[in-house]
N, C-alpha and C positions, 0 to 999 in steps of 0.2 A: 589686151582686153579692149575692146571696143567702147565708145563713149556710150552706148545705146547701153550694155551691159552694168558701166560705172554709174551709172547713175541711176539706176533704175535698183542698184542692187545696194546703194547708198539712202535710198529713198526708205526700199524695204528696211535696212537694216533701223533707220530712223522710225519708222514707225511703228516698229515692235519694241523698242526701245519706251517708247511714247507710250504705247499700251501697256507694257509691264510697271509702267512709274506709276500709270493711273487708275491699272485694274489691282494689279499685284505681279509678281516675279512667277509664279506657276500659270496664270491668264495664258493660254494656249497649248501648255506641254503638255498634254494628261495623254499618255500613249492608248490608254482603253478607251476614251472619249473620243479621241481621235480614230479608232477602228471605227466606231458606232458612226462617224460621220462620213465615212467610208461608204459603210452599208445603207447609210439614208441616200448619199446619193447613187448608189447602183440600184438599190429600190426602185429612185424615181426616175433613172434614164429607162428602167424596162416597162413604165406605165404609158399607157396611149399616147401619142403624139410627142412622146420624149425619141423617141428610137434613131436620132439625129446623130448622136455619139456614141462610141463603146469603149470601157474602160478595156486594156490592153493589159495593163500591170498597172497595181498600185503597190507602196510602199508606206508606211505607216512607221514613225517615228517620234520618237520623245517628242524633235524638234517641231514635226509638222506631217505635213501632209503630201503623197505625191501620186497623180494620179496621170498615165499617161496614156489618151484617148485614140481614136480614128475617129473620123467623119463617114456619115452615112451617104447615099445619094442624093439624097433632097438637099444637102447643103455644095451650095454650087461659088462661095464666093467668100470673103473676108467677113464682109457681115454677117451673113447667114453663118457662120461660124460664133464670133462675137456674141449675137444674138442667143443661139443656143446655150451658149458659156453661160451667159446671165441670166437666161431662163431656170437653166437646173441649179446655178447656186441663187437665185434669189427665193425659189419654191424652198430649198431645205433651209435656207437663212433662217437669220431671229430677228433679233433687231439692227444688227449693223452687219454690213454687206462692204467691203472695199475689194477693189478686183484690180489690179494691175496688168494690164496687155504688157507685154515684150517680146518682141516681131525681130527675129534673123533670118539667115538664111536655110538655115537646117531645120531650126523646131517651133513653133507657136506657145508662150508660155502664159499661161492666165494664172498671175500671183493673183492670193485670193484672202481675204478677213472674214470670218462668220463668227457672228457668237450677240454677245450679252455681256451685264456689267458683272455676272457671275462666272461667265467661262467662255473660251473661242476654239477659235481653229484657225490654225494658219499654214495654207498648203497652197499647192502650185497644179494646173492642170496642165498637161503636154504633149502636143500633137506634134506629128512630121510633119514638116511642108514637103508636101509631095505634087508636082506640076499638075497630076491628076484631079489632085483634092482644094486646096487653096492656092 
């Protein structure tokens, strides 16, 4: 496992830990909750000026969230990606928003926190790095 991998996946593991101590032990698993955040964000990728990403497959789970995207043509670069990323989750956000990048060689991964001191969401968005695309 790569050092980029351990620690990024040590980091996660530490901060839902962190949340379950200080929200509660259900604070991000609710599997129906978790589809509705699903649907808010394919809502707002099809609303004007969102149309930068398309969900591919998503996966919806006790544990979280997985949603795996392509790039439109307008986004031409790392940023332009990035940027999108935090546009559509900061528009369905609440009041706490944490997003963690993890950049290999195969896929682009934005760990991601949404939620409130009453409930969250905790999912992953994942793009191919394709030489075309990023």
């Amino acid at each position: 496992m790569s050092q980029e991998k351990e620690w990024s996946l040590g980091l996660r593991a530490a901060f839902e830990k962190a949340l379950q101590a200080y929200f509660g032990s259900a604070w991000g698993y609710d599997i129906q909750e978790n589809g509705g955040m699903v649907a808010d964000i394919a809502a707002m990728l099809r609303m004007p000026g969102h149309h930068m990403l398309s969900i591919t497959k998503s996966l919806v789970h006790a544990q979280g969230i997985e949603l795996s995207m392509t790039v439109g043509d307008s986004i031409r670069s790392l940023s332009d990606l990035s940027k999108a990323v935090y546009d559509v989750l900061g528009a369905v956000g609440e009041r706490l928003l944490v997003v963690l990048p993890i950049f290999d060689n195969v896929v682009l991964r934005y760990w991601f926190v949404i939620g409130s001191k009453t409930h969250g969401y905790i999912g992953e968005i994942i793009v191919p790095r394709e030489k075309e695309q990023v």
